[in-house]
VODO-859506 format. One record per atom (N, C-alpha, C): x, z, y. Coordinates in steps of 0.1 Angstrom, whole numbers, padded with zeros to 4 digits, always signed. Example, Ala and Ser with C-alpha at 12.3 -4.5 7.8 and 13.67 -1.06 7.14 Angstrom:
// VODO-859506
+0132+0078-0057/+0123+0078-0045/+0132+0078-0033/+0128+0071-0022/+0137+0071-0011/+0129+0079+0000/
// end
This chain:
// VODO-859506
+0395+0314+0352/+0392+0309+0339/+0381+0316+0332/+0371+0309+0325/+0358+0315+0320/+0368+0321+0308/+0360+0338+0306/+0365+0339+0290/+0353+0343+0282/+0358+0342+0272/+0353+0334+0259/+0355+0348+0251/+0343+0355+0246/+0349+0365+0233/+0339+0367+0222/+0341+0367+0211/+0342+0365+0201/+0338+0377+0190/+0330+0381+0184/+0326+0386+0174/+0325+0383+0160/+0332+0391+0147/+0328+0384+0132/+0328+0394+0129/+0318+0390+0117/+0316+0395+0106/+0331+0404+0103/+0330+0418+0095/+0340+0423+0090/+0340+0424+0078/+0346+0426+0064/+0347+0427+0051/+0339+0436+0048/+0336+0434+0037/+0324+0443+0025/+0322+0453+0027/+0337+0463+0030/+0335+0478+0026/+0334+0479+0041/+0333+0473+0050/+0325+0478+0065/+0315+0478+0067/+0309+0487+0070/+0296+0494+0078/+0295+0492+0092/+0302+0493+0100/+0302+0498+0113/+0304+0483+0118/+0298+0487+0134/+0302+0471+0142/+0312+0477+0156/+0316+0467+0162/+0325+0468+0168/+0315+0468+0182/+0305+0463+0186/+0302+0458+0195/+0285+0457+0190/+0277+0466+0203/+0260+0464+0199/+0262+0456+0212/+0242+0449+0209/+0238+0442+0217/+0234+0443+0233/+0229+0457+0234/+0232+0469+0249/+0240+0466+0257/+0260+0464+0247/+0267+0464+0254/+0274+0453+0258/+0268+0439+0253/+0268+0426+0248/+0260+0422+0261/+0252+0426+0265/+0243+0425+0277/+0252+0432+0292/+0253+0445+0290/+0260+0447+0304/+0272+0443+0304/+0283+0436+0297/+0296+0429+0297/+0293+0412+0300/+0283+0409+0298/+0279+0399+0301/+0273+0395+0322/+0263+0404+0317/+0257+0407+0333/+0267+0410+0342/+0278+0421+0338/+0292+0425+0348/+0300+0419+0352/+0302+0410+0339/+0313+0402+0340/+0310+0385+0336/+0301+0385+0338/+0301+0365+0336/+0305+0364+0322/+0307+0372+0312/+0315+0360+0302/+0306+0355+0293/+0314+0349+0283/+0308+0340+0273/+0312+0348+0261/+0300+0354+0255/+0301+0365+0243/+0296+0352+0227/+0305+0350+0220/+0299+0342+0206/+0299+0352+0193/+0289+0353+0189/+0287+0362+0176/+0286+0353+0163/+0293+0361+0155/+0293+0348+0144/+0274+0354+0138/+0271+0340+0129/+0259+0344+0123/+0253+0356+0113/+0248+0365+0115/+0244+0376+0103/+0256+0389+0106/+0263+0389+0121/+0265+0397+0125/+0266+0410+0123/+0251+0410+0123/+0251+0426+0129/+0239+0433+0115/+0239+0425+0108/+0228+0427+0093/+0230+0439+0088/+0243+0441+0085/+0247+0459+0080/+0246+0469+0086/+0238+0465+0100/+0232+0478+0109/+0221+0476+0111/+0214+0465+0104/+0198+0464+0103/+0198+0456+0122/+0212+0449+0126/+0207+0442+0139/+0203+0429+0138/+0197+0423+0144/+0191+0407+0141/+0200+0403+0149/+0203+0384+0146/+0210+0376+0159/+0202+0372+0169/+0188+0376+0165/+0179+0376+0179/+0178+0383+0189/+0186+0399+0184/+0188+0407+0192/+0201+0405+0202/+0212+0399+0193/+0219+0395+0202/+0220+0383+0210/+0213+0371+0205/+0205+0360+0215/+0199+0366+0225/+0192+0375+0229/+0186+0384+0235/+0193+0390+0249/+0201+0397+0239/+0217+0398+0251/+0223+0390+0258/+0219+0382+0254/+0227+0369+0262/+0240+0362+0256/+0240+0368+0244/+0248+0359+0233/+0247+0348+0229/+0253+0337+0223/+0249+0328+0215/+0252+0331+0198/+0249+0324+0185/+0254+0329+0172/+0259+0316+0170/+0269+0315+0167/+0279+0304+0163/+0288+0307+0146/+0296+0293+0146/+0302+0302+0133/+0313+0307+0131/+0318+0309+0122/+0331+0319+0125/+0343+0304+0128/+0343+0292+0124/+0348+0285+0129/+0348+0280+0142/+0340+0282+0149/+0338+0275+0160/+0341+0289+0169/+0339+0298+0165/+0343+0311+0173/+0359+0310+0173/+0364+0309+0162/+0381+0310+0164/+0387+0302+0169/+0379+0287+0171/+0384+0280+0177/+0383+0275+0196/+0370+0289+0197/+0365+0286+0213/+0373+0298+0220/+0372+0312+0213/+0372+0323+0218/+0386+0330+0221/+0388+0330+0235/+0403+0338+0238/+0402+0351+0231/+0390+0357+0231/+0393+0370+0228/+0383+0373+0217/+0391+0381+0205/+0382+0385+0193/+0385+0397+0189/+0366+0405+0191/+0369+0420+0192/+0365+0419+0177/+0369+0429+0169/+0361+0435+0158/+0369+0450+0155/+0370+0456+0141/+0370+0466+0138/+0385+0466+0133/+0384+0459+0122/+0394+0460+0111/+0405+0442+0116/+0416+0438+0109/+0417+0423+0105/+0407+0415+0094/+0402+0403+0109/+0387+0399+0098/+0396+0387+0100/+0409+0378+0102/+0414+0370+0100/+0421+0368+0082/+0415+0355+0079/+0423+0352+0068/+0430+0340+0064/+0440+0339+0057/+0449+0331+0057/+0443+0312+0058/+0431+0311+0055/+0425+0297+0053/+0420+0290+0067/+0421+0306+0079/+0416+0302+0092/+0419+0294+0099/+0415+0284+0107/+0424+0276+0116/+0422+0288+0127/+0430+0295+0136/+0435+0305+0145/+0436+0296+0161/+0433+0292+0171/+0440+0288+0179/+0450+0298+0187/+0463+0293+0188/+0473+0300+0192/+0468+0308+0205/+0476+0323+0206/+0474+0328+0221/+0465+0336+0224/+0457+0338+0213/+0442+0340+0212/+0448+0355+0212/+0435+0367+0219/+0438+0378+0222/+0433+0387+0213/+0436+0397+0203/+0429+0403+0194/+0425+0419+0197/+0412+0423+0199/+0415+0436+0202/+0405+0442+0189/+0413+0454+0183/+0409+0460+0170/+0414+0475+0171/+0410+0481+0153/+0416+0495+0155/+0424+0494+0140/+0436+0491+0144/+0447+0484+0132/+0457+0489+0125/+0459+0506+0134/+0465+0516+0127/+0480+0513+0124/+0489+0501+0134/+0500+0494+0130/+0510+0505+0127/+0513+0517+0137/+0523+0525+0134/+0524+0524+0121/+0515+0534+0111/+0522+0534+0102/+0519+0520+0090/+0507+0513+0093/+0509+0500+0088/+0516+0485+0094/+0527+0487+0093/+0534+0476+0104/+0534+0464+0098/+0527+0460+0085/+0530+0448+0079/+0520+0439+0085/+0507+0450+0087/+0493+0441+0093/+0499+0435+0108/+0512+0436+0114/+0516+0429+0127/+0517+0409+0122/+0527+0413+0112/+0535+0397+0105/+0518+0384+0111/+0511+0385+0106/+0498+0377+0102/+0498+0374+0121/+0496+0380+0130/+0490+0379+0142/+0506+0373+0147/+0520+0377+0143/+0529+0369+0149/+0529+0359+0146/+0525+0349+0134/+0525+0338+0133/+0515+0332+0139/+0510+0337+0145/+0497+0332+0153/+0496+0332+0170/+0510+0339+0170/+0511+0344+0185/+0504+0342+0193/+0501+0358+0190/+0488+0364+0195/+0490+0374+0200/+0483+0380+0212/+0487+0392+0216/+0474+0402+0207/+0478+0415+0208/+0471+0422+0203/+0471+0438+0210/+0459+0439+0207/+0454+0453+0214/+0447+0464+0202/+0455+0473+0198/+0451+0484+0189/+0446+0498+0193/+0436+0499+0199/+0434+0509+0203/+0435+0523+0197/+0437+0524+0184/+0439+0533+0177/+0452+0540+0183/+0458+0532+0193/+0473+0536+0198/+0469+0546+0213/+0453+0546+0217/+0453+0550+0231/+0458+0567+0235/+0463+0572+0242/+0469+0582+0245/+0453+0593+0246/+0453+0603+0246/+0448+0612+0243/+0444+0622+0256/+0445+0610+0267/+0440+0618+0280/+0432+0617+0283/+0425+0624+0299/+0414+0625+0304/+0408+0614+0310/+0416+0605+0316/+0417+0588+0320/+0408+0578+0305/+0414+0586+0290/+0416+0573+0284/+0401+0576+0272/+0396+0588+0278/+0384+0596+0270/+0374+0586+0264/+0369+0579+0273/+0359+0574+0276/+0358+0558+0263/+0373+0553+0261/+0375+0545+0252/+0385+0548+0240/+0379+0563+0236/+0386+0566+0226/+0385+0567+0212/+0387+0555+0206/+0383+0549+0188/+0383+0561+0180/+0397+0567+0183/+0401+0579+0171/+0394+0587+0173/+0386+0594+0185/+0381+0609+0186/+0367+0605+0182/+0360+0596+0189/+0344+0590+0179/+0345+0590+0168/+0353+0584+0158/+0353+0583+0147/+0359+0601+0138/+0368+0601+0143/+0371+0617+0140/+0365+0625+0141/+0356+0628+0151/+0343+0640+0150/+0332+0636+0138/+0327+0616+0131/+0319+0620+0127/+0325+0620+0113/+0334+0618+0112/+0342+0624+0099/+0343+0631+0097/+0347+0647+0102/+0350+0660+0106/+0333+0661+0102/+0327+0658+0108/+0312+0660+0105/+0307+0659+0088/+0310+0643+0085/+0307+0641+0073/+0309+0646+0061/+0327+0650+0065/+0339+0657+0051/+0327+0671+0050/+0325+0677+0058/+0312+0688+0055/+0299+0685+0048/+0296+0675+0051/+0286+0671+0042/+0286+0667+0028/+0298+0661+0026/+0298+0656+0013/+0308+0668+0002/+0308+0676+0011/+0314+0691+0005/+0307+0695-0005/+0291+0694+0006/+0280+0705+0002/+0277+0700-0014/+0276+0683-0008/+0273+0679-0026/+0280+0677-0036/+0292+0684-0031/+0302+0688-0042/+0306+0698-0049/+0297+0705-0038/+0301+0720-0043/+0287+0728-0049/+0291+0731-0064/+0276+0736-0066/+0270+0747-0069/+0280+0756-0055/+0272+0768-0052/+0267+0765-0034/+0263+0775-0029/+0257+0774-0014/+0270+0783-0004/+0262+0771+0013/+0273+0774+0022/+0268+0790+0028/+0254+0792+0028/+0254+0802+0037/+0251+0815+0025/+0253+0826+0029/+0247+0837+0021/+0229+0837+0021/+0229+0838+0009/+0215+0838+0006/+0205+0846-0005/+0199+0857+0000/+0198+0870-0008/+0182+0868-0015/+0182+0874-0025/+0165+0869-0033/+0163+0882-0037/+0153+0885-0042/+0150+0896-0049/+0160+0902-0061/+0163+0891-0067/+0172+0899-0085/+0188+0894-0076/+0191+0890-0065/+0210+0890-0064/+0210+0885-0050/+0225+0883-0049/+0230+0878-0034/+0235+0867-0039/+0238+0855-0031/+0247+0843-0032/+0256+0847-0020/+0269+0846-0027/+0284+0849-0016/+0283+0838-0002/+0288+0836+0006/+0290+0825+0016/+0300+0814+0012/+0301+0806+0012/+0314+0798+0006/+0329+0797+0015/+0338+0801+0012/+0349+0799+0024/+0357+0786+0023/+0355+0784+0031/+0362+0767+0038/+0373+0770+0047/+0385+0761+0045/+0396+0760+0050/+0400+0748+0054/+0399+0749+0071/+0400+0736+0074/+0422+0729+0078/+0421+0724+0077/+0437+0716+0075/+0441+0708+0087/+0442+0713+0100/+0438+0702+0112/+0431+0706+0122/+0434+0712+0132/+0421+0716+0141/+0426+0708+0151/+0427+0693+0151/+0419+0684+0158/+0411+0677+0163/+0402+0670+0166/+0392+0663+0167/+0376+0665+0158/+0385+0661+0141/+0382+0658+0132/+0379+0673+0124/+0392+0682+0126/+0391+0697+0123/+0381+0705+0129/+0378+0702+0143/+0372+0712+0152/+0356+0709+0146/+0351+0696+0146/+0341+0697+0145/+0337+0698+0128/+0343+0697+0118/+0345+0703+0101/+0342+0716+0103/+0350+0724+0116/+0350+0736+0119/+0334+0739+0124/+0330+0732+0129/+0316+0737+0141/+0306+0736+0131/+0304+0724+0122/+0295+0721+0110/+0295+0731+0099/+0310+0739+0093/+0307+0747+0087/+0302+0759+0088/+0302+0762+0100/+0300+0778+0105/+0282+0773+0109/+0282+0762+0111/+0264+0766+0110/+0261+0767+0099/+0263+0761+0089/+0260+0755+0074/+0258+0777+0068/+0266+0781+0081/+0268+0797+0071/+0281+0800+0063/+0291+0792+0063/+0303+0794+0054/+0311+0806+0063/+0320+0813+0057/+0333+0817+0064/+0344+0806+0064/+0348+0809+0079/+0358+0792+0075/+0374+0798+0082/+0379+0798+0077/+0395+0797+0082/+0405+0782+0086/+0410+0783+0094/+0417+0768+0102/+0430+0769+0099/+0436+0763+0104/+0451+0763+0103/+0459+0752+0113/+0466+0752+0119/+0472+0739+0127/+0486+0743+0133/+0497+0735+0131/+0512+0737+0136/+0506+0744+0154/+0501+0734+0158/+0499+0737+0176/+0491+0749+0178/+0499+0760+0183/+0494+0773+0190/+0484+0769+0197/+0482+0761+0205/+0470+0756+0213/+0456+0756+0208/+0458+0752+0197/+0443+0748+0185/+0437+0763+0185/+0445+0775+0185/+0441+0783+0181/+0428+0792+0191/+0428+0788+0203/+0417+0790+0211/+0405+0782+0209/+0407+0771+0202/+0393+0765+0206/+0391+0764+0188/+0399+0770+0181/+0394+0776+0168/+0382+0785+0167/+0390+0799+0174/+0382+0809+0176/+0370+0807+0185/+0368+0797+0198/+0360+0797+0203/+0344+0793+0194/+0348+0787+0183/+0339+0779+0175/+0337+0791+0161/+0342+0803+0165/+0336+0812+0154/+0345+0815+0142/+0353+0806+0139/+0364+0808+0128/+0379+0812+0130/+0388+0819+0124/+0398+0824+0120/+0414+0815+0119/+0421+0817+0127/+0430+0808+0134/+0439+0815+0126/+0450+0808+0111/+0461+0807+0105/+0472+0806+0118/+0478+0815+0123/+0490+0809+0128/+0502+0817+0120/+0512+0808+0119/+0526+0813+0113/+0536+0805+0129/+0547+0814+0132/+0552+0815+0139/+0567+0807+0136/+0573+0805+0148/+0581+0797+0150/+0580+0778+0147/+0566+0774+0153/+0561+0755+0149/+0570+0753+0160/+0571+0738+0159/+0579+0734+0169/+0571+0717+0179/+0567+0718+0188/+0555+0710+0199/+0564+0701+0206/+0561+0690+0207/+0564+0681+0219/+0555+0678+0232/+0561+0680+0245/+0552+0674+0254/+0548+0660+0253/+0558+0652+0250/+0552+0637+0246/+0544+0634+0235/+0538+0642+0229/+0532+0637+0216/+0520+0633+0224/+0508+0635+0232/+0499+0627+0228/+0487+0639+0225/+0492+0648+0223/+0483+0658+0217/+0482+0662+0204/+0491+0651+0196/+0491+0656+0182/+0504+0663+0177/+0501+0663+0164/+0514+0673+0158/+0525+0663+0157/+0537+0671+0155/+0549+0667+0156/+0557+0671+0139/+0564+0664+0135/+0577+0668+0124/+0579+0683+0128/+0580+0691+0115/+0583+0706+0116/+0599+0708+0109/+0599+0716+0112/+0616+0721+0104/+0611+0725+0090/+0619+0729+0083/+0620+0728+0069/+0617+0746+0063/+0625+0751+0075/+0618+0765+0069/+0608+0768+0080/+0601+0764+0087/+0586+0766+0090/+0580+0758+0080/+0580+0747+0073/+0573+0741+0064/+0571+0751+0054/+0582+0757+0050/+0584+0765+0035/+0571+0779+0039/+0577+0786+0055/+0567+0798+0054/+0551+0790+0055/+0545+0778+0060/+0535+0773+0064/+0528+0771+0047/+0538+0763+0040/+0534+0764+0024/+0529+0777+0020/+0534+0791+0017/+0535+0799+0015/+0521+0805+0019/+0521+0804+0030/+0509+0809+0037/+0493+0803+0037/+0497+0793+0034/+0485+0782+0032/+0479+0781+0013/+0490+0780+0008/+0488+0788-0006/+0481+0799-0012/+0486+0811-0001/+0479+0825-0004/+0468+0823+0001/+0461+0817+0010/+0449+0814+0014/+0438+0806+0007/+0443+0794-0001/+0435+0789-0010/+0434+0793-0022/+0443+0805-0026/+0436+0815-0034/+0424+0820-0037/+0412+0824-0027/+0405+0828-0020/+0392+0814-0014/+0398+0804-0011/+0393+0791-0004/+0386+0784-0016/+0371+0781-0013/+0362+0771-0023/+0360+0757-0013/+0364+0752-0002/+0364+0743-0001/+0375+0740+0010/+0383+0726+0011/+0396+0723+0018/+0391+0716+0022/+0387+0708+0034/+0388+0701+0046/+0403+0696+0050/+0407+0685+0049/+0420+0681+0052/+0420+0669+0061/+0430+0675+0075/+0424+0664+0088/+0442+0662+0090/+0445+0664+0088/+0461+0667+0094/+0470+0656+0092/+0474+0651+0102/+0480+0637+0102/+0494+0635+0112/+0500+0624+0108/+0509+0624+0125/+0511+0607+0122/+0508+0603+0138/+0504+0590+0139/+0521+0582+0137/+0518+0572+0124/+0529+0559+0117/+0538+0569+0113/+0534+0579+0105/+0542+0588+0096/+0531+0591+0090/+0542+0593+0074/+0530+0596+0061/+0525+0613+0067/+0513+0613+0058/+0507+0630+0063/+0511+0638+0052/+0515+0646+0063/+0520+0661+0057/+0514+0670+0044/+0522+0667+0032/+0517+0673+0024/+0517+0690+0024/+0501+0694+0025/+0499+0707+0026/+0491+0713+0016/+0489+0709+0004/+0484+0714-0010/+0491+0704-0018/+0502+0716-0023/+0508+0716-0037/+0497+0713-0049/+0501+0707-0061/+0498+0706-0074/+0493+0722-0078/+0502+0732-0078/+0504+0746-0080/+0497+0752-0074/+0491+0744-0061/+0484+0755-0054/+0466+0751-0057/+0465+0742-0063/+0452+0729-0070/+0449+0750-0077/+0457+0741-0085/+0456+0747-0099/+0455+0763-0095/+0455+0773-0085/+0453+0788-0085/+0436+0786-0075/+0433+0780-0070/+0422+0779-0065/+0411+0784-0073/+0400+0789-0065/+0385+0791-0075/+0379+0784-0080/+0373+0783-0097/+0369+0775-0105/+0354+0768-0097/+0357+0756-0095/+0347+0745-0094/+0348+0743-0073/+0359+0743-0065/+0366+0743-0055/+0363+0730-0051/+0362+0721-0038/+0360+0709-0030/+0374+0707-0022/+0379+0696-0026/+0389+0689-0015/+0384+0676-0012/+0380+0678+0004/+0375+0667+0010/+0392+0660+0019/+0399+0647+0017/+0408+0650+0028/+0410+0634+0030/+0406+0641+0045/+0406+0629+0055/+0419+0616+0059/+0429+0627+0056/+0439+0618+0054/+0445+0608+0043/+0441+0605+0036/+0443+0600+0026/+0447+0588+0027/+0442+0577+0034/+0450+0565+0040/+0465+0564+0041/+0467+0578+0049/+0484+0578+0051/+0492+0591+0041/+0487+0590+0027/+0491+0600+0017/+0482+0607+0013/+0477+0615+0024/+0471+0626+0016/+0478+0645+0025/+0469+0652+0026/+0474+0661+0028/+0477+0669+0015/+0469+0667+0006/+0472+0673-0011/+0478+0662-0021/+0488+0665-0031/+0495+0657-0034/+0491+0652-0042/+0481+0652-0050/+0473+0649-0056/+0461+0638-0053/+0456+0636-0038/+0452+0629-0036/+0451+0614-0039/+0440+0608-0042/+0441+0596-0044/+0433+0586-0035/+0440+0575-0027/+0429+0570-0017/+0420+0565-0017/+0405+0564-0015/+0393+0560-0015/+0388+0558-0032/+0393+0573-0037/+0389+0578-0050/+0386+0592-0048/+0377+0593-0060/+0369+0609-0063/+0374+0614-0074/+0388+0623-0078/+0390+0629-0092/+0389+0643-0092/+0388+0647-0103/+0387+0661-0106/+0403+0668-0115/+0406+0676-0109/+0419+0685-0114/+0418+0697-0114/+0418+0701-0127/+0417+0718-0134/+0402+0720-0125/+0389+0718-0123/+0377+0722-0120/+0380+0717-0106/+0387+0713-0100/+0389+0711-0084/+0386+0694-0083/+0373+0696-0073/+0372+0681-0067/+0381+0678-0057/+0384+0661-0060/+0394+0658-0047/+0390+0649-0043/+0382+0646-0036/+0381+0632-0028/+0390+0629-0012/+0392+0616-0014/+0402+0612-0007/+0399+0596+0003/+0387+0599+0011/+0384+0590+0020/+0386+0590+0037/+0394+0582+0045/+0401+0581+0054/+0389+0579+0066/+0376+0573+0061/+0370+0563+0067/+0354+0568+0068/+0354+0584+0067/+0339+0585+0064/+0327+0582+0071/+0330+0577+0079/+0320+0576+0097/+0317+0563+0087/+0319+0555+0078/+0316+0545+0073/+0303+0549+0068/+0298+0561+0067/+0284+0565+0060/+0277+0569+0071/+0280+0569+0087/+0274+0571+0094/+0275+0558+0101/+0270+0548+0094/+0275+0536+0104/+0266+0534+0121/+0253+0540+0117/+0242+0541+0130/+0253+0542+0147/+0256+0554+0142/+0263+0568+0147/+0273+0557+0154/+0281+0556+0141/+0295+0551+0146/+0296+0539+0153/+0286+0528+0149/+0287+0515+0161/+0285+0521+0170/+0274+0531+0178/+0269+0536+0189/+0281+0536+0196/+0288+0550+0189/+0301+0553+0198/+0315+0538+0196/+0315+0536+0189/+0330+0521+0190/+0322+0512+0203/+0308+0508+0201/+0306+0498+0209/+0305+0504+0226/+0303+0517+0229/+0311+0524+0242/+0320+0520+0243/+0325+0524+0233/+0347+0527+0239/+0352+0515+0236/+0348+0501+0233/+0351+0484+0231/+0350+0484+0248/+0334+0486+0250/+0330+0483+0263/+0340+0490+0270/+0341+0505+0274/+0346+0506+0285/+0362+0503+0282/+0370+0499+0273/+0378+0489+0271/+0387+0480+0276/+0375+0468+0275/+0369+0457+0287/+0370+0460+0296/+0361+0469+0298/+0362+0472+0315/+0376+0475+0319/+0381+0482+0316/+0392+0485+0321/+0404+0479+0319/+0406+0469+0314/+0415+0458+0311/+0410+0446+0318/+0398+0441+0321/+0394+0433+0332/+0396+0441+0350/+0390+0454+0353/+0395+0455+0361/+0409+0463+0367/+0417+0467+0353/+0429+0469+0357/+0442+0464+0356/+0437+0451+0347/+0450+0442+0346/+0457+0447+0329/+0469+0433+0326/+0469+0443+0314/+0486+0452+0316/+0491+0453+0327/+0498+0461+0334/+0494+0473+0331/+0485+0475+0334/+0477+0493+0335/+0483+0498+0324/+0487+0514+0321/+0497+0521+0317/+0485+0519+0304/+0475+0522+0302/+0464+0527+0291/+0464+0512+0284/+0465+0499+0287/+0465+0487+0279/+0478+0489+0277/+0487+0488+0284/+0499+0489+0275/+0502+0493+0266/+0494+0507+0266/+0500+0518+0252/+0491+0509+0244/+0482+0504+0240/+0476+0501+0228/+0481+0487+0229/+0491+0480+0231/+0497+0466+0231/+0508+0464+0217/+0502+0463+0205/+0514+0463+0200/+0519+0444+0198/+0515+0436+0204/+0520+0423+0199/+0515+0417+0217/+0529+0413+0220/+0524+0402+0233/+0535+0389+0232/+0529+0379+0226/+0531+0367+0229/+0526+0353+0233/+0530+0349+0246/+0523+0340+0256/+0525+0329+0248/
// end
């Protein structure tokens, strides 16, 4: 059976594409199929539909896509309730179901299967199509950036004739993905940066990157997690508070990456602890989609408390949109690939399977 896949447009506040024309061309050439892009595409990355004509696409419209295409890649849910949907139809996205499980309801009445890759396991097999870690390094990248213009002293020490400017110390919240590389960008920028992460593990490839590894003793790790953090006990939380506190005493900018996947994120800046920080301090935190690592957070808002900025954007690779198609339209492709030639049996489609109905 020929298949049929499908491109749209995604909502306003998206930047990023799911799928360039590069890769629109060698999925096509590899595999025979029939790629439909809806019209004006690819405009918010400055792509033409001649480029994807080019590829070997056709531009169609979003009706005639939903109604041809077994398979429809994009980013976010670009389905809305006025669509006519043909049933069975295969959706592959990054949909974040764990902890948003309402966004499942829409695709069951449509019985549809679905593929969320945001679910893929964290191995060496699954690298190559991995949404969270592309997107998490240029976030981790960005939250540094948009630090700097928040913060209105300087990252590196810098001496003049009449004084010195101090270094600024950054505290990163997460030495994941997203942490490590917040970590690598500050230490060039010239900051002193301190890390922190439940997993003993992080603590080597902390220090390997130049900065100062928080460990408090007795966390508690699972082999099954995946590589991420797990629920902590209550009095490791209390000494982890404690210690994390007395550090942002001291701390002009918080980096907050710290999450645990379809669980709210771990609140790790108190109100109390806002408020003892240095006058005119940056909270950049990444988590904020699923809470917030500071309680104060508010999502895809900028407020200020007692002199302390708090921005709270989940999604920052959205300002690197160049960047960010580059790497999603990889890891779409090799994807594909591997769901064409491994069946959707294969242990790696599975895990990102949250809806199968024939």
């Amino acid at each position: 059976m020929k298949h049929y896949f499908g491109l749209l447009k995604e909502s306003f506040q998206e930047t990023r594409l799911a799928f360039l024309p590069q890769e629109v061309k060698k999925l096509i050439e590899k595999y025979e199929l029939v790629i439909q892009v809806e019209k004006d595409y690819g405009l918010r990355a400055n792509i033409t539909d001649a480029e994807y004509i080019s590829a070997g696409a056709t531009i169609e419209t979003k009706a005639h896509i939903l109604q041809k295409a077994n398979f429809i890649l994009s980013i976010n849910d670009v389905i809305e309730e006025k669509d006519n949907v043909t049933p069975h139809t295969t959706f592959i996205g990054i949909y974040n179901t764990l902890y948003f499980s309402e966004r499942l309801e829409k695709f069951k009445k449509l019985q549809a299967k679905v593929y969320s890759l945001d679910q893929l396991p964290r191995t060496t097999l699954a690298q190559a199509m991995d949404v969270r870690s592309s997107l998490d390094a240029l976030s981790g990248y960005k939250a540094v950036l948009k630090a700097t213009e928040l913060y209105s002293k300087v990252f590196p020490m810098i001496t003049t004739a009449t004084s010195t400017l101090q270094p600024a110390k950054v505290l990163v919240l997460g030495a994941g993905v997203a942490g490590l590389q917040a970590i690598a960008t500050a230490k060039r920028l010239g900051a002193i940066v301190h890390a922190f992460d439940v997993r003993k593990a992080a603590g080597e490839e902390v220090r390997s990157l130049g900065a100062n590894f928080i460990e408090i003793e007795g966390n508690t790790e699972a082999k099954n997690a995946g590589g991420y953090a797990v629920e902590q006990a209550e009095d490791y939380k209390q000494r982890q508070q404690d210690r994390i506190n007395e550090q942002l005493q001291s701390t002009n900018i918080v980096i907050c990456t710290a999450n645990i996947p379809g669980k709210k994120a771990p609140v790790l800046i108190e109100e109390n602890a806002v408020q003892n920080m240095p006058s005119g301090s940056v909270i950049i935190d990444l988590a904020a989609e699923q809470g917030g690592n500071c309680s104060l957070t508010k999502n895809n808002e900028t407020i200020t408390y007692n002199s302390t900025t708090i921005l709270g954007n989940s999604h920052l690779s959205r300002e690197l949109s160049k960047a960010a198609s580059q790497l999603l339209s990889a890891n779409y492709f090799n994807f594909i690939k591997h769901l064409i030639e491994k069946g959707e049996e294969n242990e790696l489609i599975k895990a990102t399977q949250v809806i199968n109905q024939e």
